[in-house]
N, C-alpha and C positions, 0 to 999 in steps of 0.2 A: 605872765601866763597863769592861767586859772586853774588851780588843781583838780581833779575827778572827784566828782563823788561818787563816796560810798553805795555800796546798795540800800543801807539804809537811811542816807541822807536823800534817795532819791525816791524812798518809801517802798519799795520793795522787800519782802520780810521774808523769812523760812518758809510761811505757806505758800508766799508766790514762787517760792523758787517749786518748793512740790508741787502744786498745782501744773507749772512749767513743763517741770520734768512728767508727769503721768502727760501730759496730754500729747508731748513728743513721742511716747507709745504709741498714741491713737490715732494721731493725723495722718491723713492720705492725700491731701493736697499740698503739692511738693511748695508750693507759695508760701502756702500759712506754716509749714513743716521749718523753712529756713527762717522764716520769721521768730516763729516760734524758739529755734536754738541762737537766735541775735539777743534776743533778749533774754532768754535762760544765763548767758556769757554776763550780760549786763548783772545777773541777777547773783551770780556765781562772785561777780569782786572784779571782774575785767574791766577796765577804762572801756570809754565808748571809742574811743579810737584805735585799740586795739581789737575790739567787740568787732567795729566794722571792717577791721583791715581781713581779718579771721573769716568772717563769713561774707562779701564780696558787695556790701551796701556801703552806700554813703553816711558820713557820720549825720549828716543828716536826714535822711531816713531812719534810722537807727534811733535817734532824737526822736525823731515819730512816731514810730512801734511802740517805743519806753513809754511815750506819752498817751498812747491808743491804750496800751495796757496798763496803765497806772490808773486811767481815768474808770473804767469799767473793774477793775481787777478779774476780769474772765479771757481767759486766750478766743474766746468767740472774736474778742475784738480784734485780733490779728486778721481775721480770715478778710476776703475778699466782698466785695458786696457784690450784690448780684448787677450784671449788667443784661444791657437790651441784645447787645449785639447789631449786630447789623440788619433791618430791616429787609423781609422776604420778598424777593423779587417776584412778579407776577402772580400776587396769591390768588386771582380767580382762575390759575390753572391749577384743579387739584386734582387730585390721584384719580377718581371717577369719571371724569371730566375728558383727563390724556386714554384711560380705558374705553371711553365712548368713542374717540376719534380711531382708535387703533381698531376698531372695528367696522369702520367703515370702508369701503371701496375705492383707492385713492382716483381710480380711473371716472368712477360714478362723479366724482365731483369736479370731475372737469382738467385733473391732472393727469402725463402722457406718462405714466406709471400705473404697475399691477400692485407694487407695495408699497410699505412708508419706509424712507426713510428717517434720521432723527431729523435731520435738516428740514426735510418738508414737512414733517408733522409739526416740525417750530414754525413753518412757515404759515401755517394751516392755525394751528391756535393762536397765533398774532394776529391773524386776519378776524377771527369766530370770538376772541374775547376781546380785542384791541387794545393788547398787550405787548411789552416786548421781553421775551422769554430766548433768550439764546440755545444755541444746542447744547451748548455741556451742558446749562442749567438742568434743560430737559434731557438731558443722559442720567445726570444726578439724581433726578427724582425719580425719572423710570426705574434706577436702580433700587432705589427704596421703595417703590411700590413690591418690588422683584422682579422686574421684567428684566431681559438682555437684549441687548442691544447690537444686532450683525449686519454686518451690508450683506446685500440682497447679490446671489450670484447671476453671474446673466451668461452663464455657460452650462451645456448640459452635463450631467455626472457618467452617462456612460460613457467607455470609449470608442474612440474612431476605428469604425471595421478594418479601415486599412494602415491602422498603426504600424504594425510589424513590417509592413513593406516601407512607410515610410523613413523607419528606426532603422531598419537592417535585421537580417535573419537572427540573431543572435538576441534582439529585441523578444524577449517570448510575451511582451505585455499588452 
C-alpha cells in the first residue's frame, strides 16, 4: 500500500493553504465553497482519503480538485465553468409578441370565447409562429413579463334575488 503525501510532496505550500483559507471567506457558491474546504483539508496534512471521507467526495475527485488547483495555483480553478443549460424553447415567442396576442379579441379570430385562456393563447402562438410552446411554458414566461395568470369566471358576481328563500329565513345573505 502506497503512503500519503505530504502537502508538500504534493506541492502545496503555506501560501496555498492562505490563499485557501482567505478565499473560503469569500465564496458564495456552495460548489466551489466545498471544493474549496476538500482541498484546504489536503493542504492542512489530511490523507486524501480522509480528505474525502470528511467532505462527502470521491477520492477521486478529490485527486481532481488537488490537481485543478496545483496546476493553476488560484482557487478560480475550483469554481464551475460556465454552462449553456438547456436550450430555450420556442424563442420566436417573446414577451412583445405574447403582449400583442393578449390584446387581441379571442372571439374576432374566430375562437367561441370572449377571453384567453393560457391554453388557447398556447394554442393561438403555435399556430401564428409555428412553434411548439406548452402552457406552463407560457405560464412561466407570462409570469416574468408580470402578468397573472386567472381562469376567466363564467358566473355573475351578484347574488341571486331569491337567495334567502332558497337558503331559509335565517340565511340573511
Amino acid at each position: 500500500m502506497r503512503r500519503a503525501l505530504s502537502p508538500a510532496e504534493l506541492g502545496l505550500s503555506k501560501r496555498d493553504h492562505q490563499r485557501l483559507a482567505k478565499a473560503l471567506c469569500t465564496e458564495t457558491d456552495a460548489r466551489a465553497l466545498r471544493r474549496l474546504q476538500a482541498v484546504r483539508l489536503v493542504a492542512e496534512g489530511y490523507a486524501l482519503t480522509t480528505a474525502a471521507h470528511l467532505t462527502g467526495f470521491s477520492q477521486r475527485s478529490l485527486y481532481r480538485f488537488v490537481s485543478r488547483y496545483l496546476n493553476a495555483h488560484q482557487t478560480t480553478a475550483l469554481a464551475d465553468e460556465k454552462r449553456t443549460g438547456r436550450p430555450a424553447l420556442a424563442p420566436q415567442v417573446t414577451a412583445k409578441r405574447i403582449l400583442h396576442e393578449l390584446q387581441r379579441v379571442p372571439r374576432l379570430l374566430g375562437y367561441r370565447t370572449n377571453v384567453w385562456t393560457v391554453e388557447l393563447l398556447a394554442t393561438r402562438l403555435n399556430e401564428c409562429y409555428h412553434c411548439s410552446i406548452s402552457a406552463r411554458t407560457l405560464r412561466r414566461r407570462m409570469k416574468e413579463i408580470g402578468l397573472r395568470c386567472k381562469r376567466p369566471r363564467y358566473v355573475y358576481s351578484e347574488k341571486e334575488p331569491h337567495r334567502a328563500q332558497k337558503k331559509g329565513r335565517l340565511s340573511g345573505n
